[in-house]
C-alpha positions in Angstrom: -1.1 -12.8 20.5 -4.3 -10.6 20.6 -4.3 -7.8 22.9 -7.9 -6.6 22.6 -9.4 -8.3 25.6 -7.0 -6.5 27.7 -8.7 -3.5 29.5 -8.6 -0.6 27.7 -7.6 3.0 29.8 -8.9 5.9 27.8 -5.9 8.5 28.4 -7.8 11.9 29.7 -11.2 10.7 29.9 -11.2 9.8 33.3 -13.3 6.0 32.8 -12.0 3.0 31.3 -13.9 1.0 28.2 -15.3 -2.2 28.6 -12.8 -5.1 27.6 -14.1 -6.5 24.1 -13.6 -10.8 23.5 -10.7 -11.7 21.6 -11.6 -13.4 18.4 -9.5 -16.2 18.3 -6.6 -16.2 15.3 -7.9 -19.2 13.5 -9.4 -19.8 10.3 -12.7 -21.0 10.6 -15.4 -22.0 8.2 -19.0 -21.8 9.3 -20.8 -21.4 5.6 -19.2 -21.2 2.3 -18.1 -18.3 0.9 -19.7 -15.9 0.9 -22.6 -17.0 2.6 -26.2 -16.5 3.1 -26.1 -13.7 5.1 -23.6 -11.9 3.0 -25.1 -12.8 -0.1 -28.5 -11.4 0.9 -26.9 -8.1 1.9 -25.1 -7.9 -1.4 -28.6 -7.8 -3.3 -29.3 -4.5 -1.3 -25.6 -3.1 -2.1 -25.9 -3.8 -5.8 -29.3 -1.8 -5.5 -27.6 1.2 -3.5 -24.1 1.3 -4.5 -22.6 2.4 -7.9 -21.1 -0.1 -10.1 -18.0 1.9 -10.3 -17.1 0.6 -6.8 -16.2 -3.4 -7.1 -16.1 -5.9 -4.6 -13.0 -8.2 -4.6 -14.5 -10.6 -2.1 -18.1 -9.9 -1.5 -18.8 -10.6 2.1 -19.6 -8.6 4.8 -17.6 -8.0 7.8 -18.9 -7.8 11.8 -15.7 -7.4 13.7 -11.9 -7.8 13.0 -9.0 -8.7 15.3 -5.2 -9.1 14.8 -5.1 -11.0 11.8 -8.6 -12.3 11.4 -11.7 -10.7 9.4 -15.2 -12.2 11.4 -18.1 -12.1 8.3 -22.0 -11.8 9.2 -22.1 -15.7 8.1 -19.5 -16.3 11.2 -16.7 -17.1 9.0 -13.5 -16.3 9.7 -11.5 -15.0 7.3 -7.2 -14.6 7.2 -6.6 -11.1 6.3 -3.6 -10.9 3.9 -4.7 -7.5 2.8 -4.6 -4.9 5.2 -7.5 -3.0 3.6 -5.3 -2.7 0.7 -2.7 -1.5 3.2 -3.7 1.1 5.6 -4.6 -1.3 8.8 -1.0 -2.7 9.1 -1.3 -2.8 12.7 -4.3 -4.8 12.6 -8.4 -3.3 12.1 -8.9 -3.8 15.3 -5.8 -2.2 17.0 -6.1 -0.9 20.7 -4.4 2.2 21.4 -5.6 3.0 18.1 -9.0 2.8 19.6 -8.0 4.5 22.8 -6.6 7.6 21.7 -9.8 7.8 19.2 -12.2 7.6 22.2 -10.4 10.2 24.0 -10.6 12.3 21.1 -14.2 12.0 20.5 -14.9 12.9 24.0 -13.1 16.6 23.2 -14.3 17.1 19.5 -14.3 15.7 16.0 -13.0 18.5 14.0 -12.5 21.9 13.9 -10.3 22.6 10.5 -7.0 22.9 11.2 -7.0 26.0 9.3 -9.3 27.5 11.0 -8.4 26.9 14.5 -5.5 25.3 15.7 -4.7 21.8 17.4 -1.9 20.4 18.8 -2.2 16.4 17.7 -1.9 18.1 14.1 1.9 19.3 15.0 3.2 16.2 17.1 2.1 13.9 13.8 3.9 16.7 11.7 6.7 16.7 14.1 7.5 12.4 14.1 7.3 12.6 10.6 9.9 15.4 10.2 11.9 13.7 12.7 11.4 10.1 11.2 11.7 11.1 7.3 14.8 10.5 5.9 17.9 13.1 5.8 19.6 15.0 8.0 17.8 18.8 6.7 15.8 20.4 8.7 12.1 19.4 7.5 8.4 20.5 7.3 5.1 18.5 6.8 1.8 19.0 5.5 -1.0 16.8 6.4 -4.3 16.1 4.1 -6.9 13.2 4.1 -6.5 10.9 1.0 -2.8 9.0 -0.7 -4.2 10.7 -4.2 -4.5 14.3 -2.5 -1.2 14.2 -1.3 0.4 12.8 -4.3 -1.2 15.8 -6.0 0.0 18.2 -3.3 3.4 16.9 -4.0 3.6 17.8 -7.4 1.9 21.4 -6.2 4.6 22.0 -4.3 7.2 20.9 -6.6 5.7 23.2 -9.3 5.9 26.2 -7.3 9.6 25.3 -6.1 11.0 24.8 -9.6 8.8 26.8 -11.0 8.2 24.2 -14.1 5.7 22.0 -15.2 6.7 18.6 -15.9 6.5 15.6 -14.1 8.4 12.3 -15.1 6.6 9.1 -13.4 7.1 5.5 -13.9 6.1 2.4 -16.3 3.4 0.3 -13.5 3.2 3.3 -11.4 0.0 4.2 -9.4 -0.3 7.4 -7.7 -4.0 8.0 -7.1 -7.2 8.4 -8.8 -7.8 12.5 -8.6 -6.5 14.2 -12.6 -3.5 14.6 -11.7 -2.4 11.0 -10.2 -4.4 9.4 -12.8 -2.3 10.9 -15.0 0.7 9.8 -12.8 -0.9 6.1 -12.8 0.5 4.5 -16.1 -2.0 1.2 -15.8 -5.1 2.6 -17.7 -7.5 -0.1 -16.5 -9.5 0.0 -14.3 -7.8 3.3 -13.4 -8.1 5.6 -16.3 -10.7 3.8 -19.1 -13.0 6.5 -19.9 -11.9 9.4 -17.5 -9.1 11.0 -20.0 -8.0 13.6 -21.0 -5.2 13.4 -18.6 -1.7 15.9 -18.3 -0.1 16.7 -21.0 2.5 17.5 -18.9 3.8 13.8 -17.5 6.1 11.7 -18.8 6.3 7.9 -18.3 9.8 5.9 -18.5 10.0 1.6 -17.8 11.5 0.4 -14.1 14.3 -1.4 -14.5 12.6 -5.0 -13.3 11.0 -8.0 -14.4 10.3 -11.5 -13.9 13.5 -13.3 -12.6 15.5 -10.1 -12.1 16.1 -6.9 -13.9 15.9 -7.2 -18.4 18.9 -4.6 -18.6 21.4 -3.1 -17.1 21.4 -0.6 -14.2 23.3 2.2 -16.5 20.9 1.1 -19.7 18.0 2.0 -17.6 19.3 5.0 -15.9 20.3 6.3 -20.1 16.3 5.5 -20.6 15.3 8.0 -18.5 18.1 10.4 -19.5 16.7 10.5 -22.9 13.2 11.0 -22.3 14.1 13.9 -19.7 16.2 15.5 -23.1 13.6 14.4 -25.3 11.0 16.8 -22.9 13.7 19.3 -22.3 14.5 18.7 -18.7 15.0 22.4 -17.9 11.0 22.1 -18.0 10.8 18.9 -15.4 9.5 20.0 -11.9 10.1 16.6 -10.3 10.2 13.0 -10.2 7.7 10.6 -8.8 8.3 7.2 -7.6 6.9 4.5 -5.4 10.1 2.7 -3.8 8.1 -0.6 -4.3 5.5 -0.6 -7.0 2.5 -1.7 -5.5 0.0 -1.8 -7.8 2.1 -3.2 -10.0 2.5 -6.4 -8.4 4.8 -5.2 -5.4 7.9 -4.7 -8.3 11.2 -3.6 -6.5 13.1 -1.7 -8.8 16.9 -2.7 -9.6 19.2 -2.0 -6.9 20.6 1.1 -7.6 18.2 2.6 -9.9 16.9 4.7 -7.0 20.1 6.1 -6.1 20.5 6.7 -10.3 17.1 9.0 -10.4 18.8 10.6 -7.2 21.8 11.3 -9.1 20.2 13.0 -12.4 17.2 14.5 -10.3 20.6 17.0 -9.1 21.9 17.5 -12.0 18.7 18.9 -13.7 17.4 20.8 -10.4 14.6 18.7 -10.1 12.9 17.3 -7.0 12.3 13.5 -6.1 9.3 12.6 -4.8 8.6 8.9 -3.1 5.5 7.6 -2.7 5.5 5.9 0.1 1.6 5.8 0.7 2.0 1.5 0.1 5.2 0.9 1.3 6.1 3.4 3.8 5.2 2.6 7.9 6.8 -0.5 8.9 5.1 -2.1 6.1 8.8 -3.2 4.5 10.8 -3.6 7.9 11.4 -0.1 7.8 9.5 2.9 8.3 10.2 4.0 4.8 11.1 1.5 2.4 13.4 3.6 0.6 15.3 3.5 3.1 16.4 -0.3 2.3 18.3 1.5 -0.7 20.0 4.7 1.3 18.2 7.2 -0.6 16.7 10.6 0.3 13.9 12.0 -1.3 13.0 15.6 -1.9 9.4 15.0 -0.7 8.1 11.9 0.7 4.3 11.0 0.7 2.6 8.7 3.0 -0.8 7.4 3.7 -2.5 4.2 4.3 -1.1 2.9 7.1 0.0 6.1 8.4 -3.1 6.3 10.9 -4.3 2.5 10.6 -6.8 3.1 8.8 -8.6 6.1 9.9 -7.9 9.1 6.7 -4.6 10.7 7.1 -2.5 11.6 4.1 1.0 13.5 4.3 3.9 15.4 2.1 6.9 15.4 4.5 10.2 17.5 3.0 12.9 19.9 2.9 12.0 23.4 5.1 13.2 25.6 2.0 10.7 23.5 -0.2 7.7 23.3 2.0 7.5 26.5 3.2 8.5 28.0 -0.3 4.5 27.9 -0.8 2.4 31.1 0.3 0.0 30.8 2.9 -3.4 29.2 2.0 -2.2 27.8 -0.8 -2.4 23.7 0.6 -5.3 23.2 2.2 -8.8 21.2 2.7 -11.1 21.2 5.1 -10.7 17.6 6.5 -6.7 17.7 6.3 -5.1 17.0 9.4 -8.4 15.7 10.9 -8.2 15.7 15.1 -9.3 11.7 15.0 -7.2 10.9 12.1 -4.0 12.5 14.1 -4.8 10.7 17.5 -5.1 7.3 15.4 -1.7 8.3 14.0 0.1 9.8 17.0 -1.0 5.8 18.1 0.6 4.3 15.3 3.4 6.3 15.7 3.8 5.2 19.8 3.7 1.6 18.2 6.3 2.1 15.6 8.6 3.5 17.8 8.6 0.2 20.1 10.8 -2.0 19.9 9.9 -5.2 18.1 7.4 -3.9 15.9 9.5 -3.3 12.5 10.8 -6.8 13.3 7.6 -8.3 13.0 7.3 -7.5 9.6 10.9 -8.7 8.8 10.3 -12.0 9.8 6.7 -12.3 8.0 8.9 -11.9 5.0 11.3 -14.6 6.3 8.5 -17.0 6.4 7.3 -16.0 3.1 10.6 -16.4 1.8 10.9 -19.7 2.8 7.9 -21.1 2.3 7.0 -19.5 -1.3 10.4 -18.8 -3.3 10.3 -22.6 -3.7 7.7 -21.9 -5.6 9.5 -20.2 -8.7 10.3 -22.5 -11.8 9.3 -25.9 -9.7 6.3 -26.5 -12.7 3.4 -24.7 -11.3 3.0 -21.7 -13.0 4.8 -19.2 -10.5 7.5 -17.2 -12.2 8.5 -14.9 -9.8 8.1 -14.2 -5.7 8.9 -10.7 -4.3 8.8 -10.0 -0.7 10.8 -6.8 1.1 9.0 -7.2 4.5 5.2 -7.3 4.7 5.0 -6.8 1.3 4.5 -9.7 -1.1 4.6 -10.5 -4.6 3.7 -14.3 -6.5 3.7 -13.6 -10.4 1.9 -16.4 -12.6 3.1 -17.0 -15.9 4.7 -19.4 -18.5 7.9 -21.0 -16.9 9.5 -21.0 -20.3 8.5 -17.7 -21.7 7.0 -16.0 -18.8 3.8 -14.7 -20.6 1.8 -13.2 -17.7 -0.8 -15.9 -16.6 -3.8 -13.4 -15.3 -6.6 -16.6 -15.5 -3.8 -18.6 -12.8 -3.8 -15.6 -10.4 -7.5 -15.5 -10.5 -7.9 -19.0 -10.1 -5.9 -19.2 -6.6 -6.8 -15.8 -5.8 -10.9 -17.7 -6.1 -9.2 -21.1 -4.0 -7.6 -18.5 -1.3 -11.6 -17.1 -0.8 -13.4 -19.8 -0.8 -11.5 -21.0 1.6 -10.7 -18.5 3.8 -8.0 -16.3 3.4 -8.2 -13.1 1.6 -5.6 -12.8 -1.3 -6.2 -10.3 -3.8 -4.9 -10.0 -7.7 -3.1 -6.9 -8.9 0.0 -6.0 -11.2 0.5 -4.6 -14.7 -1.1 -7.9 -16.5 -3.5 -8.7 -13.3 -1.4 -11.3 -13.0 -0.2 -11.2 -9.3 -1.0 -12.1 -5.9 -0.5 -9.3 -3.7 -0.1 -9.6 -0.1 0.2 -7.0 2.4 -0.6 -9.0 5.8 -1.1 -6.9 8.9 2.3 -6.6 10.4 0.8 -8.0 14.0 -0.3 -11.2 12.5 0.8 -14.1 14.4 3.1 -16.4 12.4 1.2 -19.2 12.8 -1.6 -17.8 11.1 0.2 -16.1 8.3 1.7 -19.3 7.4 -1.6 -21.0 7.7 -2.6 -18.2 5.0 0.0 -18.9 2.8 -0.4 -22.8 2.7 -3.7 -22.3 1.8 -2.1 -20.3 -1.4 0.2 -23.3 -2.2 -2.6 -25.3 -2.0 -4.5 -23.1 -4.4 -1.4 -23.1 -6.7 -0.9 -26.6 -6.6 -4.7 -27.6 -7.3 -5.0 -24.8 -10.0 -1.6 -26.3 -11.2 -3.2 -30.1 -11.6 -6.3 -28.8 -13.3 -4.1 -27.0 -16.0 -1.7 -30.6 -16.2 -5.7 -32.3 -16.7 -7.0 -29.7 -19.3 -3.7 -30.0 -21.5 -3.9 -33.9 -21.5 -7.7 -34.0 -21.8 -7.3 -31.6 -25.3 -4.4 -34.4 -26.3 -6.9 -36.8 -25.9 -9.4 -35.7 -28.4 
């Protein structure tokens, strides 16, 4: 249930705020979509905006609550997207907003470099207490997922002193030089930007369509042999996202984390998760590598780390962290005094009880209702859910050739009417969902009807074309 008409205390300011109407969490169609409004105001985007920024669903957003996106037309849209992840606790999320207010009544930045502030610590100081492992820990806190991706592999340099870096077949890390080169889809991600590092080295995940292609030890030997075929004395680190996002939310082989664990020791290198997707509840967890036991050398957030607002982090092992000299990580937004209370917020949510549960059971409804799905004639060939975080691969049931035109076709069903679902993976040819993880049920599976729906029609009107071309 919505909690944002609920009077709002501003902690330390001494006044309250004004309580703000509910929107109610229902789908609702005023116009088509996107409408007249939006439309118009896309015409003066197009003639302000570069082109290299695209617009998945082109509408324009008033207000957002819980699990619903309000447009200028008055349409009102199911979020199944989060932003791409970071509002996980909704875009309109209360104490979020409180602590923000008290904030900007004290300042909006100072640099944390500069002078001190003590938000900055208390978010370093949940994350070293909430990161994995029992070592005493140390964080460092920037702006952006990409800048602390490349911070990670800063700090794994200087530790090791080497160069390489070995990262992952569907991996996406960011789109600074470094995580490009990281990031092993090229488009849109890398098409004209090259030359990337020299110095990274890209191995498969052990996953696929219906289950893992080889063996847990086969896949493990794969990235033996390219460390030896680089010299792994040379190797700084590892780099992996627990769950591939980008990739079409692929969870790698059970075991195959605890494997890169294993040969990350006996070469000296460090393991680095990228947790900047998955980490934050977003899996049932705070970390989602920790569905698989495993601790990491360094562990990146973002995203949902302060709902939105930019907060980035590299969370690891005292001897690592603090093995770089002073100055040497850095930037003059990192840590920002906003972007801490909005975490520090997230942080006082995450730590209730009930909240990690609420993204379990979204993926026990997603489970239910969409797993049917797989091999029952309608082009789905694989569903992938750990939590929040959601996975429906199109393709041939027989062959499983990716099906990128399907996944567009009920991603474009899902927007006209209604519900944001967006297309993503290796082959574009996955729906991705990362639903707030305070959406009400209801809603969410009101969301994901609308996708069957979409699969179904889309489904039909590939059964119509095939026997129309018989015809002739």
């Amino acid at each position: 249930m919505s909690t944002t008409n609920q009077l709002v205390v501003v902690p330390d300011a001494g006044r309250t705020l004004p309580p703000l109407p509910a929107l109610p969490q229902s789908r609702h169609l005023a116009t088509q979509i996107p409408g007249p409004r939006s439309q118009a105001m896309m015409v003066e985007r197009r003639a302000q905006v570069s082109n290299g920024f695209g617009a998945q669903l082109p509408v324009f957003i008033d207000r957002a609550d819980g699990g619903i996106l309000l447009d200028v037309d008055g349409n009102r849209i199911i979020d199944l997207a989060s932003g791409l992840g970071p509002t996980a606790l909704g875009a309109s999320n209360g104490r979020v907003r409180e602590r923000l207010q008290a904030q900007l009544d004290r300042f909006t930045h100072t640099c944390f470099m500069t002078t001190e502030y003590q938000s900055y610590v208390e978010v370093c100081r949940w994350l070293n207490q909430h990161a994995p492992g029992s070592a005493e820990k140390r964080t460092a806190l920037f702006s952006t997922g990409a800048e602390a991706n490349e911070n990670a592999v800063k700090i794994a340099r200087y530790f090791t002193g080497r160069s390489k870096i070995l990262a992952f077949d569907g991996a996406y890390h960011g789109r600074t030089h470094m995580t490009m080169s990281l990031t092993s889809k090229a488009h849109p991600y890398k098409t004209g930007f090259g030359p990337f590092s020299k110095d990274v080295v890209h191995v498969p995940v052990p996953t696929s369509p219906r289950g893992a292609a080889d063996t847990l030890e086969r896949s493990l030997d794969r990235v033996r042999a390219a460390l030896w075929e680089n010299d792994p004395a040379t190797f700084a680190a590892m780099i992996i996202e627990p769950i591939l996002g980008e990739a079409g939310c692929l969870i790698p082989q059970e075991g195959f984390l605890a494997g890169l664990r294993e040969i990350a020791d006996e070469h000296g290198m460090l393991l680095i998760a990228d947790e900047v997707q998955s980490g934050m509840g977003r899996t049932g967890r705070i970390w989602a590598i920790e569905h698989e036991d495993v601790v990491p050398d360094l562990l990146v957030a973002a995203k949902a780390l302060a709902n939105g607002m930019p907060l980035s982090s590299v969370t690891g092992r005292a001897d690592v962290m603090n093995a770089v000299h002073p100055a040497g990580l850095g930037g003059t937004y990192a840590g920002n005094p906003l972007s801490c209370e909005a975490a520090l917020a997230v942080f006082e949510q995450l730590d209730a009880e009930g909240v990690l549960d609420k993204a379990t059971e979204l993926g026990r409804i997603a489970v239910d209702m969409l797993l049917p799905l797989v091999g029952a004639g309608q082009g789905v060939i694989d569903v992938r859910v750990r939590g929040a975080m959601i996975g429906i691969e199109f393709g041939d049931e027989d062959t499983l050739e990716p099906a990128s035109q399907r996944a567009k076709a009920v991603s474009a069903y899902c927007h006209s009417n209604g519900v944001l679902a967006l297309t993503n993976g290796v082959h574009e040819n996955v729906i991705r969902l990362l639903p707030p993880i305070v959406i009400e049920p209801t809603l969410f599976r009101d969301g994901l009807q609308v996708i069957i729906d979409g699969i179904q029609e889309t489904a039909l009107n590939v059964t119509e074309a095939k026997a129309d071309a018989g015809g002739r």
